[in-house]
C-alpha positions in Angstrom: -110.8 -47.7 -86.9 -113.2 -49.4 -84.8 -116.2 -47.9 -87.1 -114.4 -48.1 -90.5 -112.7 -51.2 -89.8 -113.8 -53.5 -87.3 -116.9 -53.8 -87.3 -118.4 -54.0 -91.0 -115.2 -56.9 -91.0 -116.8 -58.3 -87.8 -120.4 -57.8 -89.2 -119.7 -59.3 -92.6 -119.5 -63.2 -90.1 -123.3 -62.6 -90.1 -123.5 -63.9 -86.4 -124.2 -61.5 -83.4 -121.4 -59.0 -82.5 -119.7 -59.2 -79.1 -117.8 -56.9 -77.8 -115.8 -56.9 -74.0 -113.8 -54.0 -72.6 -112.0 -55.5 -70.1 -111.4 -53.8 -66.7 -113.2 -50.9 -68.0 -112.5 -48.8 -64.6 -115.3 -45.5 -65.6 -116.9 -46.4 -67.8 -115.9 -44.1 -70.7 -114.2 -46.7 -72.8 -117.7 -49.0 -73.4 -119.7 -46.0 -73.6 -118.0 -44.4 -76.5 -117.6 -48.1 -78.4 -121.6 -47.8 -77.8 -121.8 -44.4 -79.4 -119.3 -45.6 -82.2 -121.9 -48.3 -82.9 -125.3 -45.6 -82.6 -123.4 -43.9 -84.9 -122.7 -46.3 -87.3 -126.0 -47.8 -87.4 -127.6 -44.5 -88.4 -125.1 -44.0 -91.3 -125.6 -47.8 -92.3 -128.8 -49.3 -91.1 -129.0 -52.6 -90.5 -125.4 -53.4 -90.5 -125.0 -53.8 -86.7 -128.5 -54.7 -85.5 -127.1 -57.8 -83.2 -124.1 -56.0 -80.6 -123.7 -56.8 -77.6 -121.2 -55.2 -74.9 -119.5 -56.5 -71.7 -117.5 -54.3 -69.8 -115.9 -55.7 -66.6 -113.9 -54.2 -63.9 -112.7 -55.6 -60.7 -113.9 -53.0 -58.5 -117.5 -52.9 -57.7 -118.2 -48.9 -56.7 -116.5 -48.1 -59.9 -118.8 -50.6 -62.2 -122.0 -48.6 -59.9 -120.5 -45.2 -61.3 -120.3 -46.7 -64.3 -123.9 -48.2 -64.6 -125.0 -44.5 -63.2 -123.3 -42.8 -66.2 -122.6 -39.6 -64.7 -119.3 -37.5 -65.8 -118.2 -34.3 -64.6 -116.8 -31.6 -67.1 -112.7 -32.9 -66.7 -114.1 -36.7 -68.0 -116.4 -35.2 -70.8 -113.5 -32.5 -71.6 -111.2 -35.5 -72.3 -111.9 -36.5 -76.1 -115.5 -36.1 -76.1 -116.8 -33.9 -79.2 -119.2 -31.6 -78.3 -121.8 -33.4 -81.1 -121.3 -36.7 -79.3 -121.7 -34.6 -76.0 -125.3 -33.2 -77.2 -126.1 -36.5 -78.9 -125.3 -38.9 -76.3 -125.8 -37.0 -73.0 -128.0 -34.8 -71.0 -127.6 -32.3 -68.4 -127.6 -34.2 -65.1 -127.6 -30.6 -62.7 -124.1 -30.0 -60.8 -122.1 -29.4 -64.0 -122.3 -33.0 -64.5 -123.9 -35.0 -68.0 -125.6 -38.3 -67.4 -125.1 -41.0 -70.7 -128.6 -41.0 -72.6 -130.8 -44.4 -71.5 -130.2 -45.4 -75.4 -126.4 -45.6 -75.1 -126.4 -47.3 -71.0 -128.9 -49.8 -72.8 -126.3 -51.3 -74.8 -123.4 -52.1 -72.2 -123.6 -54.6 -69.5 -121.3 -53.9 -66.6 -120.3 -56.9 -64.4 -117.7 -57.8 -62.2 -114.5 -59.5 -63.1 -111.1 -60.1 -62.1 -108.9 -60.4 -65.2 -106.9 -63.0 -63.0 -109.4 -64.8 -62.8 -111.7 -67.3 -65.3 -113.5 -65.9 -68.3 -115.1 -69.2 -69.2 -118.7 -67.6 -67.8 -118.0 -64.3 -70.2 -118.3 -66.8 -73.5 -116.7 -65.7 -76.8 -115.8 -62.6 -78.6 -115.2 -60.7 -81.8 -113.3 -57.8 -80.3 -111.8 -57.2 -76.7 -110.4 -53.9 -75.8 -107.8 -54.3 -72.6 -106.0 -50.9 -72.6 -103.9 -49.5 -70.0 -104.2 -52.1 -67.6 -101.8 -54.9 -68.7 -99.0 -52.1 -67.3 -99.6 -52.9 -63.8 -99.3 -56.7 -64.3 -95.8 -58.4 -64.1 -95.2 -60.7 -66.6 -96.1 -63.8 -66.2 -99.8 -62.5 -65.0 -99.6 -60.5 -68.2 -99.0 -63.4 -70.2 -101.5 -65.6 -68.3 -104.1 -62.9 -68.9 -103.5 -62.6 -72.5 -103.5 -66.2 -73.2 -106.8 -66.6 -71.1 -107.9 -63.4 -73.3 -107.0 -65.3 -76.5 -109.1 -68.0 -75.9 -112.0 -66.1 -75.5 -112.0 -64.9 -79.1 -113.6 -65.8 -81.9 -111.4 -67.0 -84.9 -110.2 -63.9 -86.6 -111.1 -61.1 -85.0 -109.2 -58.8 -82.8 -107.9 -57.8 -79.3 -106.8 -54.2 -78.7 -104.2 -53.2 -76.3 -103.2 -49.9 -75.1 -100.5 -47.7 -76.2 -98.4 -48.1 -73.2 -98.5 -51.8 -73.1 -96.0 -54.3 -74.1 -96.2 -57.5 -75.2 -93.0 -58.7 -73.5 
């Protein structure tokens, strides 16, 4: 969706590409939007020149593991095609895989609690909160989406996770 979709509707604004993933805990969320994009840039060049990715968490070891980019065989077993695995990674010794320099490039991992303001984030043209809006009661989850809403861009989107409900 998010190649097909998304982004050739986001890229059509002709404006720079933002992107958050919001409490992105390890990293494997904002990495694999990263590889979405590498790989729709080399089956379209040019569309996407201008993307830019923010990925936030509130806990600062896990944004270091995250900027370090280093998975052991469980996290890469989980989804990860083994092209995208010999593409997008290299062997880091231990039977882990460090995330290629190309792909840990394009996301910026910084600290942030979604409780918190997002003024400082700016705007964007998609925002991925998955599976985190479960542990929130509802009024925080409804503060958080509102704050969340006004961080977009007019007509563009914010994805949720499966689990989560809106009420």
């Amino acid at each position: 969706m998010l190649s097909d979709k998304l982004l050739p509707e986001v890229a059509a604004n002709k404006r720079p590409i933002k992107i958050w993933s919001a409490a992105s805990s390890s990293g494997q969320e904002p990495y694999s939007i990263a590889m979405t994009i590498l790989e729709t840039q080399s089956k379209k060049p040019g569309m996407l020149s201008n993307v830019s990715i923010t990925a936030t968490d509130i806990s600062s070891s896990m944004l270091d593991a995250c900027r370090a980019g280093v998975y052991d065989n469980l996290a890469l077993g989980r989804g990860l095609s083994p092209e995208r695995r010999k593409t997008f990674f290299e062997d880091a010794g231990d039977s882990t895989m460090k995330v290629k320099d190309n792909v840990k490039r394009m996301v910026n991992f910084r600290p942030q609690n979604l409780m918190d303001s997002y003024a400082l984030l700016g705007k964007f043209d998609i925002i991925f909160c998955r599976n985190v809006l479960i542990y929130f009661s509802p009024d925080m989850k409804s503060t958080v989406l509102n704050q969340m809403a006004g961080c977009l861009n007019p007509g563009v989107y914010l994805l949720l996770g499966s689990s989560e409900s809106l009420t």
